[in-house]
N, C-alpha and C positions, 0 to 999 in steps of 0.2 A: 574607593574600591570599585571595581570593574560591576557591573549586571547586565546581564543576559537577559532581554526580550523577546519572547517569543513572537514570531511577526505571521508566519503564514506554514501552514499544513497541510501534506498532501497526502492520499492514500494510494497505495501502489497492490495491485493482486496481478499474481502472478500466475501462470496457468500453462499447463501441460499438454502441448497440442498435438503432438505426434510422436516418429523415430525419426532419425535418417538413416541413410543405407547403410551403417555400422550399428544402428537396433539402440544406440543412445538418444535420449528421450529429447525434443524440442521445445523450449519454453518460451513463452512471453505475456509481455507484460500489459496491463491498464493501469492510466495513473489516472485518480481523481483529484484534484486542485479543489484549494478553498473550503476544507472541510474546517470545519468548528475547532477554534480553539481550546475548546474547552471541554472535548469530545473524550470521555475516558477510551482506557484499553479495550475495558469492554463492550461499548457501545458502537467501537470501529469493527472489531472480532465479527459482531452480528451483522452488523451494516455490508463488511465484505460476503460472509457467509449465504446473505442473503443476495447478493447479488451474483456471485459466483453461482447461485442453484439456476442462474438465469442462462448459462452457460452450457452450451454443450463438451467444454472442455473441463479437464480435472482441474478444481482451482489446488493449488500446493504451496501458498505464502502467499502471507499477507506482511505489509510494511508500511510504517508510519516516516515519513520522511519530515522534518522540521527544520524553521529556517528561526534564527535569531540575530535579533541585533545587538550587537555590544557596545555599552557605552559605560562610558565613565561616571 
């Protein structure tokens, strides 16, 4: 039977920086690499929350990105 490793996690926030000239809002991103495997939901939630208040743009999503290995 096949299992799934999880090998490496990154955190992605996402943040609201402006309009363009049609007044639809402009987004981007920050990825942070090498976060803890072992990092619950909620302790990434607060990690981004607090990093976002360091922002002067609106943070609007937060994303856990995960990479795994499959092996046999």
């Amino acid at each position: 039977m096949a299992e799934a490793i999880l090998t490496k996690s990154s955190l992605v926030l996402s943040y609201e920086t402006g309009f363009n000239e049609k007044g639809e809002p402009i987004y981007k991103g920050k990825s942070y690499s090498n976060i803890k495997l072992e990092a619950t939901a909620d302790q990434l939630f607060q990690a981004a929350n607090a990093l976002g208040g360091l922002s002067l743009n609106t943070l609007v999503g937060v994303d856990r990105n995960d990479s795994f290995e499959i092996i046999a």
